[in-house]
Rosetta silent file (secondary structure, phi, psi, omega in degrees, C-alpha in Angstrom):
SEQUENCE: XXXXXXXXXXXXXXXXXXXXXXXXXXXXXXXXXXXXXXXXXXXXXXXXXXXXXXXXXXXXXXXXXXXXXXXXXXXXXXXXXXXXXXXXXXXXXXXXXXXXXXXX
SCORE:     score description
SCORE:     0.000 S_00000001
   1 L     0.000  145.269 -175.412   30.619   21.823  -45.111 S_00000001
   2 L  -136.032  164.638  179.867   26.924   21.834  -45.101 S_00000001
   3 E  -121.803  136.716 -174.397   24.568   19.795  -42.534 S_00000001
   4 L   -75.035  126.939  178.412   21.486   17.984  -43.929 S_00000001
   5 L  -129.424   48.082  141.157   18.006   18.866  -42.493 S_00000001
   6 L    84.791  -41.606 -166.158   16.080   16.445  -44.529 S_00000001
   7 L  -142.031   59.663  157.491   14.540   18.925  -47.424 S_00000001
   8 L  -176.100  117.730 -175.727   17.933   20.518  -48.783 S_00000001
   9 L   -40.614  155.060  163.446   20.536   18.862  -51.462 S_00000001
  10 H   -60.640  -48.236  161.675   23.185   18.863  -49.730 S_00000001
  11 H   -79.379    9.508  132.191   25.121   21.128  -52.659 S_00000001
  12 H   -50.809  -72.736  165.916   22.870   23.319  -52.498 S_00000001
  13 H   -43.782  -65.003 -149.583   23.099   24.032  -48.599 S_00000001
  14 H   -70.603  -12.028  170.516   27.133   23.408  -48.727 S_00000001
  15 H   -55.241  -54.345 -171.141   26.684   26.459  -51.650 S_00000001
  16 H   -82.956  -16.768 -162.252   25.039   28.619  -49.552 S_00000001
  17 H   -84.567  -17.099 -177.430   26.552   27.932  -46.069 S_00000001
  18 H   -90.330  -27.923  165.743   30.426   28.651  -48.115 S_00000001
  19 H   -77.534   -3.257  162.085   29.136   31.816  -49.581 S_00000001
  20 H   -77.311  -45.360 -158.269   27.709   32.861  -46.326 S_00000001
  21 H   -91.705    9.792  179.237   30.500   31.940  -44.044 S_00000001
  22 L  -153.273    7.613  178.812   33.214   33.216  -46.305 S_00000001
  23 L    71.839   10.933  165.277   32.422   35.601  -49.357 S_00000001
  24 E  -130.337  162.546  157.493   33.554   33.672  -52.050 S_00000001
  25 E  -112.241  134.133  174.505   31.970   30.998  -54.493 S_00000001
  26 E  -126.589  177.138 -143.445   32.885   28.547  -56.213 S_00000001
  27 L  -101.413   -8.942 -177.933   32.694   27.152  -59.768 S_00000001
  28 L  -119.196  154.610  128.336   33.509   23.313  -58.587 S_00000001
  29 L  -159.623  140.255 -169.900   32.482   21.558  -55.603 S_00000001
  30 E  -122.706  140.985  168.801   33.181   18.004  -55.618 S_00000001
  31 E   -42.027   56.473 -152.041   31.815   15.876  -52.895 S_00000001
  32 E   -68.618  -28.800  168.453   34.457   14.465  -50.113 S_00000001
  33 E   138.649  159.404 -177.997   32.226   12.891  -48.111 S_00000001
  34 L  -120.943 -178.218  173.616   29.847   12.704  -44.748 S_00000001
  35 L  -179.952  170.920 -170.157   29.451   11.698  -41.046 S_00000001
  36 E  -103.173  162.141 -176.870   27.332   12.187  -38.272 S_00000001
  37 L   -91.315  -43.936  159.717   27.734   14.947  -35.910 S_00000001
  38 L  -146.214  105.973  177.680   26.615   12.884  -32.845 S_00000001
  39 L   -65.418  165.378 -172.274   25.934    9.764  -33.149 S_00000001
  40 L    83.980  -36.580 -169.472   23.464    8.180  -30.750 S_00000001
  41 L  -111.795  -27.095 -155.794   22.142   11.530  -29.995 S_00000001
  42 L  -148.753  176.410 -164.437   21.175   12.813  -33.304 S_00000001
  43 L  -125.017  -24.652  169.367   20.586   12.120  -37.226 S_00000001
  44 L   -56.374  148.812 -176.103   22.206   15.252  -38.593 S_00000001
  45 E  -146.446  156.119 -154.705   24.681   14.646  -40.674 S_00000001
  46 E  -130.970  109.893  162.732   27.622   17.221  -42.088 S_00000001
  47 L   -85.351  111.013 -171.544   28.473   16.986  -45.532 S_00000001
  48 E  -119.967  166.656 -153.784   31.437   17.894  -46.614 S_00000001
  49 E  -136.927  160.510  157.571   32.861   19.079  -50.240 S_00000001
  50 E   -88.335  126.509 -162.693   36.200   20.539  -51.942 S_00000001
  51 L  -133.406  116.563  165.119   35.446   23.840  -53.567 S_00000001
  52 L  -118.841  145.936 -161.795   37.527   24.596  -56.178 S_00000001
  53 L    46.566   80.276  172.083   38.287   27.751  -58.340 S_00000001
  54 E   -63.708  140.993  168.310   37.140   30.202  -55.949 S_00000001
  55 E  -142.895  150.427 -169.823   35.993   33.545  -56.728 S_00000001
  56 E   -80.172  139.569 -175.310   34.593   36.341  -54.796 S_00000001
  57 L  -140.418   46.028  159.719   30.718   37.525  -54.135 S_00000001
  58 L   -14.628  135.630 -179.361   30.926   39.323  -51.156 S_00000001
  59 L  -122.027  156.507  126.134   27.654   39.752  -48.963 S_00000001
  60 L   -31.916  135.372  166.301   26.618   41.357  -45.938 S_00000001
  61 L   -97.480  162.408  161.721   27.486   40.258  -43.017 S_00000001
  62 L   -65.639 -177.438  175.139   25.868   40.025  -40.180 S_00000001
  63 L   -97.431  -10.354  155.124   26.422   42.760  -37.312 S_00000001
  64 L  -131.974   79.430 -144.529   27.497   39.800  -35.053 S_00000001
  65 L  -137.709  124.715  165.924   29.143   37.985  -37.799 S_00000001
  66 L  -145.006   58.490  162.080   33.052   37.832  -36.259 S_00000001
  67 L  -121.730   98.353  163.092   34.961   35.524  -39.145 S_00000001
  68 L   -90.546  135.349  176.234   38.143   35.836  -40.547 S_00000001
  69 L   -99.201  132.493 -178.233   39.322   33.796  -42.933 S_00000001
  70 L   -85.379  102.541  173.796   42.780   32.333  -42.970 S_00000001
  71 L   -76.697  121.107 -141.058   44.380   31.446  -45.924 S_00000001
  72 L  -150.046  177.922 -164.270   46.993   28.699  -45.026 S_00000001
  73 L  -117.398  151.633 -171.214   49.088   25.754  -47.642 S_00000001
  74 L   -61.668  -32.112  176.427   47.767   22.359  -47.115 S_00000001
  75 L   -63.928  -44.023  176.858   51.184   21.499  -45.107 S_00000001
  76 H   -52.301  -61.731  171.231   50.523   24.204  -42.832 S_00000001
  77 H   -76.791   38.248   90.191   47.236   23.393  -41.804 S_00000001
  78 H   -19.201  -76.335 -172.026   48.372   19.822  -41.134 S_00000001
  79 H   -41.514  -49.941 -161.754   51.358   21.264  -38.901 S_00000001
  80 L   -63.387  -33.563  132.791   48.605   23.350  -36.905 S_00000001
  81 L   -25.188  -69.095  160.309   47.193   19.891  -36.298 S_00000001
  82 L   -95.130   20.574 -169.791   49.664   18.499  -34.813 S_00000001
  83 L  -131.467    2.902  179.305   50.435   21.405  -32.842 S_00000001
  84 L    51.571   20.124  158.073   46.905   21.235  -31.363 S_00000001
  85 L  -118.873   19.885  146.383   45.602   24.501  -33.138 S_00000001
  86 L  -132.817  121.058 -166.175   43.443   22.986  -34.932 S_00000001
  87 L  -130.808  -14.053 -177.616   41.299   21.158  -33.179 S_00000001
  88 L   -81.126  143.323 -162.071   37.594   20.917  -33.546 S_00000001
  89 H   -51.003  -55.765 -169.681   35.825   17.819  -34.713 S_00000001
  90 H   -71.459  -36.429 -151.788   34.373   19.085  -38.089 S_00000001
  91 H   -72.109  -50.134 -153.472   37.324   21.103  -39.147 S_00000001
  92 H   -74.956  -18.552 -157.020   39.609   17.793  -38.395 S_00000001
  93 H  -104.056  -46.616  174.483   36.865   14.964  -39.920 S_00000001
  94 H   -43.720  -64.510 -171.651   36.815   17.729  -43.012 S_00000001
  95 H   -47.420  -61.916 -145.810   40.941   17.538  -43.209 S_00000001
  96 H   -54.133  -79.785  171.208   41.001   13.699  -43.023 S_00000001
  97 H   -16.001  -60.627 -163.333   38.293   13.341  -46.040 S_00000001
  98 H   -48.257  -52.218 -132.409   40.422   16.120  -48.123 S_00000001
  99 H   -43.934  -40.956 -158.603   43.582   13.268  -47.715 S_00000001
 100 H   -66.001   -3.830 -167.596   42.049   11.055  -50.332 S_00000001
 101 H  -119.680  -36.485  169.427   41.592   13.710  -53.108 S_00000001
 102 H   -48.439  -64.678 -154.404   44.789   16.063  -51.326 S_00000001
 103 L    52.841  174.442 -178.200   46.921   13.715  -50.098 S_00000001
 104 L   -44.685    0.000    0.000   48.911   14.474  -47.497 S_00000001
């Protein structure tokens, strides 16, 4: 997911913010779709993409950089849904978008 600030494609930014936040890159990313992050209050908007056939380019991290990444099967992170342990607005607005290319 990348968030627009007016003077960066959006694939560009969503390039850089998944090889920042997770050490791999990938050779696809097809578009899934946007929304605003608070409407009413603000104009940002979070773009989000499917990145497919990942491969790794490990960076630095920062020194208070704390992210692990979970790999999990598309059912799974569903269940974890409905189980309330996934729960935050972008990750869940992110899911929904995947359905249409994903399916359930």
């Amino acid at each position: 997911m990348g968030t627009d600030r007016g003077n960066v494609g959006a694939v560009v930014l969503a390039a850089g913010k998944g090889t920042r936040m997770n050490s791999d890159l990938a050779k696809v990313l097809h578009p899934l779709g946007d929304f605003f992050l608070a409407p009413g209050y603000s104009t940002e908007r979070m773009y989000v993409f499917l990145a497919r056939d990942l491969y790794p380019a490990p960076l630095e991290r920062d020194l208070d950089e704390r992210i692990e990444v979970v790999k999990l099967t598309k059912s799974k992170a569903y269940r974890m849904v409905e189980e309330g342990k996934i729960f935050d607005a972008k990750t869940l607005a992110g899911m929904l978008l995947a359905i249409r290319d994903l399916g359930r």
